[in-house]
N, C-alpha and C positions, 0 to 999 in steps of 0.2 A: 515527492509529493507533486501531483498532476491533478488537482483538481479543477472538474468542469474545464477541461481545453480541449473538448472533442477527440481526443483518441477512440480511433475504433480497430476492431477485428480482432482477434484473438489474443492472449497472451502467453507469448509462449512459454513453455516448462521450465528452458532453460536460463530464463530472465532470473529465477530464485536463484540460481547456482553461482550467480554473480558475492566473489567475496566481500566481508564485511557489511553484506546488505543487512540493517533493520529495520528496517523501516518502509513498507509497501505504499501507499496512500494514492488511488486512481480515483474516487469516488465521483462518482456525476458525469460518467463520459459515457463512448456507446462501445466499449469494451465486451465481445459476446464469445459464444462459441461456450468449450468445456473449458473449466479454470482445474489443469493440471499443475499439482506439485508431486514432483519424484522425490525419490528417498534421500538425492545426495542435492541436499538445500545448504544452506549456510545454517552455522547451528549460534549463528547471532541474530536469525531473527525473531522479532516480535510483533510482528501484526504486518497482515495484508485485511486491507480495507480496502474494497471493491463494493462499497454502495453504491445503487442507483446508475448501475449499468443492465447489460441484457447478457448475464451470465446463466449461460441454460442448464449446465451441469456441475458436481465438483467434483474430481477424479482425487482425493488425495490418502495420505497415509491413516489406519484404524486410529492412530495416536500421534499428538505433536505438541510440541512445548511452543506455541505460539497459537495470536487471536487469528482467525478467519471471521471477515466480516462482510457478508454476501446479502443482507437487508436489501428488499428494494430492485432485486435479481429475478426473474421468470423463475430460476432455481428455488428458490423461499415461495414467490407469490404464487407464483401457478401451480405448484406441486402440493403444498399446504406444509413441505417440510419443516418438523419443529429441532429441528439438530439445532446446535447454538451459533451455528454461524449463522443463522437466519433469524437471530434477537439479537436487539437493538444494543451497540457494545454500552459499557456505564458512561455516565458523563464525564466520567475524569479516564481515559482511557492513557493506554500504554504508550503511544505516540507522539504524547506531546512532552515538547522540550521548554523547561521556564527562560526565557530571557535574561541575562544579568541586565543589570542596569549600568548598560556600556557608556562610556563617554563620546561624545564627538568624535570620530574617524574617519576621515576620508580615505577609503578603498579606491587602489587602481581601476582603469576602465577593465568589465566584464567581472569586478569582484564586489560580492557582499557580504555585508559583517556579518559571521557566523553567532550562534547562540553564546558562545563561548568568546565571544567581542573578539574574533580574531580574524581579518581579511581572509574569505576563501572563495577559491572558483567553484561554483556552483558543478555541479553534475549532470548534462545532458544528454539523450542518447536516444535513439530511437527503437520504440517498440515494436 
């Protein structure tokens, strides 16, 4: 999850193909070009959300067991496309993780408590 931290230029195909991805979340950056997904994706994921970038195309499969969320895209606005990755996902969407209600931890430096209240190194990498 990268939201609003100015990422731009394209995303590439093979960023999906990364294992155990579920989770996409870029929304609010200047993310553009055509958003390709190939056939051999990770079959754990569940939502790529790309709101409110300058996505001009979507190149992907006739059928796929995950959300595409392109709202807010030249792809949706300019074209008039009504496909459903160009409506608004529900309010309670597939993304979010509930919080337990972790105790006091102090994580090493460069770690944060995970959902799951357990010390973890974040995942950083470059698109």
């Amino acid at each position: 999850m990268m939201e609003n931290t100015k990422l731009q230029g394209p995303v590439p195909a093979t960023f999906f193909n990364l294992q155990n991805l579920q989770t996409v979340v870029l929304k609010r950056n200047q993310l553009n070009g055509t958003l390709v997904i190939g056939p051999s994706i990770t079959n754990q994921l569940q939502i790529i959300d790309l709101q409110n970038n300058a996505i001009s195309d979507f190149n992907g499969p006739e059928t796929y067991n995950y959300e595409v969320v392109l709202v807010g895209n030249p792809v949706c606005e300019e074209t008039g496309k009504t496909d459903t990755y160009c409506k608004p996902p529900p309010l309670t969407s597939l993304y979010s993780t509930p919080l337990k209600n972790c105790p006091p931890n102090p994580c090493r430096s460069g770690q944060i408590l995970s959902p799951t209240c357990r010390c973890a190194l974040p995942y950083t990498g470059t698109l």
